[in-house]
C-alpha positions in Angstrom: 29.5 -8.5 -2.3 28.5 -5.4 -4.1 29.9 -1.8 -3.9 29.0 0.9 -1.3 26.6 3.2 -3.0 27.4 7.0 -3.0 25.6 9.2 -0.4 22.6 10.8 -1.9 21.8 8.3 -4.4 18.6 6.7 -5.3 18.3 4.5 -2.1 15.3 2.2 -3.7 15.0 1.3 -7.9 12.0 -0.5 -8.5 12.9 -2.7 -11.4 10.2 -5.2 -12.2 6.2 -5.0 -11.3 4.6 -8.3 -11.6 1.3 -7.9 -13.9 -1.0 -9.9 -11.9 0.4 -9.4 -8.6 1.6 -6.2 -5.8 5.1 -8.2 -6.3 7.9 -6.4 -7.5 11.7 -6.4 -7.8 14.7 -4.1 -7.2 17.9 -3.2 -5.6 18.1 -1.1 -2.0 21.2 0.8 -2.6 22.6 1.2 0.8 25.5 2.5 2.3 27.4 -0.4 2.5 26.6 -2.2 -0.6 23.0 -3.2 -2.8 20.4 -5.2 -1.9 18.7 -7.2 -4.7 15.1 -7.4 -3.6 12.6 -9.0 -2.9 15.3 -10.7 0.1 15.3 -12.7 2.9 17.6 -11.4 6.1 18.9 -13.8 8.1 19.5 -13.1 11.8 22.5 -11.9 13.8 20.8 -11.0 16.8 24.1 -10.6 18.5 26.6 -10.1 16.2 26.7 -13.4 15.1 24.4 -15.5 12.3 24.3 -18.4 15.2 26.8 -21.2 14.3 27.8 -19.8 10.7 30.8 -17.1 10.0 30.3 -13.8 7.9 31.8 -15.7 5.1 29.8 -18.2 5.3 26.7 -16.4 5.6 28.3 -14.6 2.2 28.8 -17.3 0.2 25.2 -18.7 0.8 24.3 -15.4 -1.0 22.9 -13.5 1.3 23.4 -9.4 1.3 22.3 -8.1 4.5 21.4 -9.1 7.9 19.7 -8.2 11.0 21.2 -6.8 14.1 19.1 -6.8 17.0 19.4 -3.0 19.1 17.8 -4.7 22.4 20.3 -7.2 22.6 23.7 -5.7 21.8 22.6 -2.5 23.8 22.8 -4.6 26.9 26.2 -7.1 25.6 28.6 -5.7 25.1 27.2 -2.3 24.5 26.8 0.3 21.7 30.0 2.5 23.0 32.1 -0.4 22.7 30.5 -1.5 19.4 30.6 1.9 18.4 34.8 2.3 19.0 35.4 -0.8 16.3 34.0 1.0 14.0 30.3 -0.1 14.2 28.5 -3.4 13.7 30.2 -4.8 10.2 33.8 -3.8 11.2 33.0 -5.3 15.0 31.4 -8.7 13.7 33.7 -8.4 10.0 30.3 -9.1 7.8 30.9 -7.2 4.5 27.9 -5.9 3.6 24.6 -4.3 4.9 22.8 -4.2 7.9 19.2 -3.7 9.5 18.9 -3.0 12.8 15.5 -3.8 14.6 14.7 -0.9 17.7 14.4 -3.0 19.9 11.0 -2.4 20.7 9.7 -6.0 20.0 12.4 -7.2 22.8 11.4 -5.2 25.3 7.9 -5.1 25.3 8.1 -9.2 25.0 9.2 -8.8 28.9 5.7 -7.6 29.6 3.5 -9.2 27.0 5.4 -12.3 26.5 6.7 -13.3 23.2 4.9 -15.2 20.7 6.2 -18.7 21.4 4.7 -17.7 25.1 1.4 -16.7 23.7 1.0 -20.2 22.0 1.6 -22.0 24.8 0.1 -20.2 27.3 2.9 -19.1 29.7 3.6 -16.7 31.6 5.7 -13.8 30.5 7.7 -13.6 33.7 8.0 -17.2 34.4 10.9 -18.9 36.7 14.1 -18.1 35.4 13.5 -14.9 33.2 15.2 -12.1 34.7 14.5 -9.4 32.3 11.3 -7.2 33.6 9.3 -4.4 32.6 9.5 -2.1 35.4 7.3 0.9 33.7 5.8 2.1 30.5 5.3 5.5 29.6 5.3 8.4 26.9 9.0 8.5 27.5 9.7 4.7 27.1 10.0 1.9 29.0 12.3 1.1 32.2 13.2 -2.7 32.5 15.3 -4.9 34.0 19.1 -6.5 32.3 17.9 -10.1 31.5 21.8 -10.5 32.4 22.6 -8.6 35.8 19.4 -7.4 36.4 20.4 -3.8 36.3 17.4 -1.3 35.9 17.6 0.1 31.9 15.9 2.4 30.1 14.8 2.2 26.2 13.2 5.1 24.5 13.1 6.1 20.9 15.6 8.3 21.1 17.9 5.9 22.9 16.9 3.2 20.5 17.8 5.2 17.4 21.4 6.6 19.6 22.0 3.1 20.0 21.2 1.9 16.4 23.5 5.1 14.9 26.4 3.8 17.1 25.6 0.0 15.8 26.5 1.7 12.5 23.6 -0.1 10.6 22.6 0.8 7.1 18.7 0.6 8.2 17.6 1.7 11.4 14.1 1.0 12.4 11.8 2.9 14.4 10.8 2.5 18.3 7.7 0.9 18.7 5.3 -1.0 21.1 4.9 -4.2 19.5 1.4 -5.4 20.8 0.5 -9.0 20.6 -2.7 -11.0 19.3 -4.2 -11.1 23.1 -4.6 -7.2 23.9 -8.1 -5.9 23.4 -9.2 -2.9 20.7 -8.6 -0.2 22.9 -5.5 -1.3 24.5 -3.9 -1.6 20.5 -5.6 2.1 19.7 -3.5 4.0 22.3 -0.5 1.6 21.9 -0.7 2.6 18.0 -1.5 6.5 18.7 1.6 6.2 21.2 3.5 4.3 18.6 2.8 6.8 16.2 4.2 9.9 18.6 7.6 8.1 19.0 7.7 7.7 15.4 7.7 11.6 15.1 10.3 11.5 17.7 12.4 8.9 16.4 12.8 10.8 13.3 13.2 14.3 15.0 16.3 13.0 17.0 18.0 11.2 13.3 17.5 14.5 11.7 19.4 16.2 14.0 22.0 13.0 15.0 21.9 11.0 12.6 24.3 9.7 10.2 23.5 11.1 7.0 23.5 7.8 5.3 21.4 5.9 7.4 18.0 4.8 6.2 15.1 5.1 8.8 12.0 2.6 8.5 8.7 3.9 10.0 6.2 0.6 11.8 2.8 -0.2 10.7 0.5 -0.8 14.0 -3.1 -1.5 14.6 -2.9 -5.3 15.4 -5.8 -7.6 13.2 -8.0 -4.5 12.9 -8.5 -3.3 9.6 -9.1 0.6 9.9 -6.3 0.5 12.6 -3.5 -0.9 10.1 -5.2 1.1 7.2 -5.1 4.3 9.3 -1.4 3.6 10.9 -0.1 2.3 7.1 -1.5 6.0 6.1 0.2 7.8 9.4 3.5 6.4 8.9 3.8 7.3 5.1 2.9 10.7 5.9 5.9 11.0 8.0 8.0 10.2 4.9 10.2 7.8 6.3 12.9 6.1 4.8 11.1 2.9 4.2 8.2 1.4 5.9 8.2 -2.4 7.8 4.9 -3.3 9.0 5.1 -5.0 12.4 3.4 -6.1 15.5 0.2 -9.0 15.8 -0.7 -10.3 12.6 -3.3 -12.7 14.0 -3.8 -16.2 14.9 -3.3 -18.1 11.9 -1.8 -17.7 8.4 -5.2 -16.7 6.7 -5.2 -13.8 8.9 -2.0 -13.1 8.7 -2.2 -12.8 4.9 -5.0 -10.1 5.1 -3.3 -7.9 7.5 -0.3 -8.0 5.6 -2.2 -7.1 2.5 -4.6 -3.9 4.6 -1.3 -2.2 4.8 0.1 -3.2 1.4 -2.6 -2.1 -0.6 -2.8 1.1 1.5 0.7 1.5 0.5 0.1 0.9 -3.0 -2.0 4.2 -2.8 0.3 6.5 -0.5 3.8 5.4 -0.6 4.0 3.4 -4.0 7.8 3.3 -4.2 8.7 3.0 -0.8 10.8 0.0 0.6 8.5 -2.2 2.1 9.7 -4.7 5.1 7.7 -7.7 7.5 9.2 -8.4 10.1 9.3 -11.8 12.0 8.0 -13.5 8.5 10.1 -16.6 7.5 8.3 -19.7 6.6 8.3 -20.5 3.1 4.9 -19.9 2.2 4.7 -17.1 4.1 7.8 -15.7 2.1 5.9 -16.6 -1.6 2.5 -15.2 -0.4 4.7 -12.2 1.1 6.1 -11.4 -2.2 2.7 -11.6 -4.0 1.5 -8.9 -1.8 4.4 -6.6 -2.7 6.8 -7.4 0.2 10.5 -6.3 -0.8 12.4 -7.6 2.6 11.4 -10.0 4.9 13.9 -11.3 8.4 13.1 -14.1 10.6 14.8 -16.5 13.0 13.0 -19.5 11.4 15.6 -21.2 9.6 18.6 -20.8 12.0 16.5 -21.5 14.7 15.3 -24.7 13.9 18.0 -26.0 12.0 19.8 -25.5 15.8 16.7 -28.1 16.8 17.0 -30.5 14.1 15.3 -29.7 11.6 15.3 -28.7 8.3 13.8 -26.9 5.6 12.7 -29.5 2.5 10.3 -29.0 -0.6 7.5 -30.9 1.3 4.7 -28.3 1.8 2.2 -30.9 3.8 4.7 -30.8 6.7 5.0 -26.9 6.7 8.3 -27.5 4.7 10.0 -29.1 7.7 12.0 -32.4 8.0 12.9 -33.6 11.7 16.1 -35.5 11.8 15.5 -36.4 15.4 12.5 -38.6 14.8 13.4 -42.4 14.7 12.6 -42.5 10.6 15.6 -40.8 9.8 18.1 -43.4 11.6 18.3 -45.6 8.5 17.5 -42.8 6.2 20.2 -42.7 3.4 18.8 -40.2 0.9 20.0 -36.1 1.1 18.3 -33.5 2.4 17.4 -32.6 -0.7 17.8 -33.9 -4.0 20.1 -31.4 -6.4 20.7 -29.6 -3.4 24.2 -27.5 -3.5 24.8 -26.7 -0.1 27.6 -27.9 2.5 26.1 -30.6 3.5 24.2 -32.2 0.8 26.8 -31.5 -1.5 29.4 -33.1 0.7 26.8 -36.3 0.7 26.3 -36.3 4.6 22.7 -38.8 4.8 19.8 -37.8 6.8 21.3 -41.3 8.7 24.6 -39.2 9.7 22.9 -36.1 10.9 20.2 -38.6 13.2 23.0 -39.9 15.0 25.0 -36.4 15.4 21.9 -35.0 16.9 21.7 -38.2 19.3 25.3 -38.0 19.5 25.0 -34.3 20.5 27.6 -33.2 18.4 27.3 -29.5 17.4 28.7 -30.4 14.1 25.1 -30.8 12.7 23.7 -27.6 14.3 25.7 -26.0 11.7 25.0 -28.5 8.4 21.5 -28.1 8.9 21.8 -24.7 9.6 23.9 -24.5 6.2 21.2 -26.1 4.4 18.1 -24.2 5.7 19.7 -20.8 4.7 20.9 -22.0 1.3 17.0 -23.5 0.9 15.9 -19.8 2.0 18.1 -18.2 -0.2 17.9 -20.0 -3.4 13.7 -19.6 -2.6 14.3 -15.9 -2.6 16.7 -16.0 -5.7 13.9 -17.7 -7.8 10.8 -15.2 -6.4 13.0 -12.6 -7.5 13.6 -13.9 -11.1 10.1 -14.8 -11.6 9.3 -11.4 -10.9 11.8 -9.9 -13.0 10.3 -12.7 -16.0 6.5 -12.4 -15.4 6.5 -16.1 -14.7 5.7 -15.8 -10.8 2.2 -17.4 -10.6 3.5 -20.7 -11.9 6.6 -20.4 -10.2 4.4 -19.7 -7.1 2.3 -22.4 -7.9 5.1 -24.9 -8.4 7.1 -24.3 -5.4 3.5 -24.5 -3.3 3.5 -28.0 -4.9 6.6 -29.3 -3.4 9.3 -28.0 -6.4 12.5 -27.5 -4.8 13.4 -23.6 -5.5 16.4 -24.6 -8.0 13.7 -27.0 -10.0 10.8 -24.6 -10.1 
C-alpha cells in the first residue's frame, strides 16, 4: 500500500492520454495513500468487502474501496465509527476510501432499486421495512430498514456523516432517479439535485476535513441536454471530482451514450477532473468505461455474484459469467480459469469441488469464488491501465472483448 500524500498536494496527475480514445491514466493522491487509475472499487458497504478480510482485499491489489453512508449511518452509526478513529482504523483497511451519500439508498425505498425495476416489483413489498416517509428541499425522512425508527437524511447530514466515516472521497447528496420517472419528474429531481450540491459543498467548506475530497453527481437520466446541462452545472461548482450517477437507460447501448453525453462535456469544462461511474461493474462495461475517459468505477457485481455462484471467466457470449450451480459443472475438472493466480485456482480447487460446496452449502466457496472474481476484476483493471500508459488499448480492448483472459491479452 502506498504512502499518505501530503495535504495540499496535487490530488489528481493525469499521466497517460490514449491517442485514439477519452481513456487516460493516473494516480489520485489521497489522504490515505495513491490511487493508480483507471480502478475498479470493490464494495464494503458495511465495513466489510463481504466474506474477504482487508488483507485480503490488499493483496488482490486493490487500493481503495467503497463505504456506503446510508448503511453505516443506521449500524452502528457515524459517532461510534467516528470514536475509532474513522472508517479504515474501525474496519483496519489500510488504504483509501470513497464514501457514496447515500442518496442512491434512500431514494431506492421509494423508487425501488434496479434489480426491482427489472422485475417489476414493488418497492415496498412484504418484508421491506425501510420507507420513505417524505421528500422535500430539506431531504428526505424514512424509516430504519432495522427498527423502523423514523430518520432523516439531508445533504448536510450526508456529508456530517461521511466526514465522521473519515473517508478520503465524500460524494455529494443526490436524488438518484430511475429509468421509469418521466421528463419532467428527472428536470426538477436534477434542478433539486443541483441545489443540494451547492449545499453539500457550503457545509464541507465550513466542516470539513481539510483533506477530504468532495465529488459533485451528474443527473438528467437518458436525456441528452439534461446530462449535458447537469455535466456543465456540476463543473461549475468546482468540485473535487465529478461521478456521474443516476438512470443510464435500459440496455448497454444506452448506457454507453449517456456515459459518453457527460464525458465529452467534461472533456470541454473540467478536462483534468477525476472522473467516477458509479454502479458500473461488468467487464465490458469496465473496457468501454475506460475508452470514454472513466478513471474510477465501484460496483457490487463481482462480490455479489460470486456469493450466488458464479464467477467471472474470459467468456464474453455468456456476459463473462460461469454458474457453478448448473448441473455441467458436477464433473467439471478444469479451473476457473486457465493461468489464473488467485486462491483458488492457484490452490487447484475444480469447478467439480466448488458444484458440490455450493450443493453442500458450505460457505467456504462464497469466498473462493469471491477470491477469484476480484482477482479477474483486478488484473482487468491492471491491464486497461497499462495499455493506456503503452498506447496499445484498442487491441488490448479488442482482445479481451474476444475472450483473452486479462493476464493473456
Amino acid at each position: 500500500m502506498t504512502q499518505p500524500s501530503p495535504a495540499g498536494s496535487n490530488r489528481f496527475e493525469i499521466q497517460a492520454r490514449a491517442s485514439d480514445s477519452q481513456a487516460r491514466s493516473g494516480v489520485l493522491h489521497l489522504h490515505r495513500g495513491d490511487v493508480r487509475t483507471p480502478a475498479f472499487v470493490p464494495l464494503g458497504t458495511k465495513g466489510t468487502v463481504k466474506s474477504l478480510t482487508p488483507r485480503e482485499v490488499d493483496q488482490l491489489g486493490f487500493e481503495m474501496i467503497l463505504g456506503n453512508t446510508f448503511h453505516l449511518m443506521i449500524q452502528p452509526g457515524a459517532d461510534l465509527v467516528a470514536d475509532f478513529g474513522g472508517l479504515g482504523e474501525f474496519m483496519r483497511w489500510p488504504g483509501p476510501i470513497i464514501t457514496d451519500s447515500g442518496g442512491f439508498q434512500v431514494f431506492s425505498m421509494g423508487h425501488g432499486t434496479v434489480a426491482d425495476e427489472v422485475k417489476g416489483r414493488s418497492a415496498n413489498g412484504p418484508g421491506r421495512q425501510g420507507r420513505i416517509l417524505g421528500i422535500d428541499e430539506e431531504g428526505v425522512r424514512f424509516r430504519s430498514y432495522v427498527d423502523g425508527a423514523e430518520m432523516f437524511m439531508g445533504p448536510e447530514t450526508s456529508m456530517e456523516v461521511q466526514a465522521k466515516l473519515g473517508s478520503d472521497i465524500a460524494l455529494v447528496f443526490d436524488e438518484c432517479t430511475p429509468f421509469h420517472v418521466t421528463r419532467e419528474y428527472t428536470a426538477k429531481s436534477t434542478e433539486r439535485t443541483h441545489r443540494w450540491l451547492d449545499r453539500c459543498l457550503s457545509w464541507h467548506k465550513a466542516n470539513g476535513p481539510e483533506w477530504q475530497m468532495v465529488y459533485g453527481i451528474v443527473q438528467g437520466g437518458v436525456y441528452e441536454d439534461m446530462r449535458r446541462e447537469s455535466t456543465a452545472a456540476v463543473a461549475a461548482r468546482n468540485p473535487d471530482g465529478i461521478a456521474i450517477g443516476g438512470s443510464l437507460g435500459e440496455n448497454k447501448e444506452q448506457m454507453y451514450e449517456v456515459v459518453s453525453w457527460a464525458t465529452d462535456e467534461l472533456d470541454r469544462v473540467a478536462p483534468d477532473s477525476p472522473r467516477h461511474l458509479l454502479g458500473i461493474g461488468d467487464v465490458d462495461d469496465l473496457i468501454r468505461g475506460v475508452e470514454l475517459g472513466i478513471d474510477t468505477f465501484d460496483c457490487a457485481m463481482p462480490t455479489r455474484i460470486g456469493r450466488h455462484g458464479t464467477a467471472v471467466v474470459a467468456d464474453p457470449g455468456n456476459r463473462w459469467r460461469l454458474d457453478l450451480t448448473r448441473a455441467t459443472a458436477r464433473d467439471d475438472s478444469r479451473l476457473l480459469a486457465e493461468g489464473c493466480g488467485c486462491p483458488a485456482c492457484s490452490e487447484g480447487f475444480t469447478r467439480a469441488y466448488m458444484h458440490h460446496l455450493i450443493r453442500a452449502k458450505e460457505h467456504t466457496v462464497m469466498r473462493l469464488i469471491t477470491l477469484h472474481n476480484l482477482y479477474f476484476i483486478a488484473r482487468l483493471m491492471d491491464r486497461l491501465r497499462d495499455a493506456v500508459a503503452d498506447n496499445t488499448l484498442p487491441a488490448v480492448a479488442a482482445a479481451l472483448r474476444s475472450g483473452a483472459n486479462p493476464w493473456d491479452a
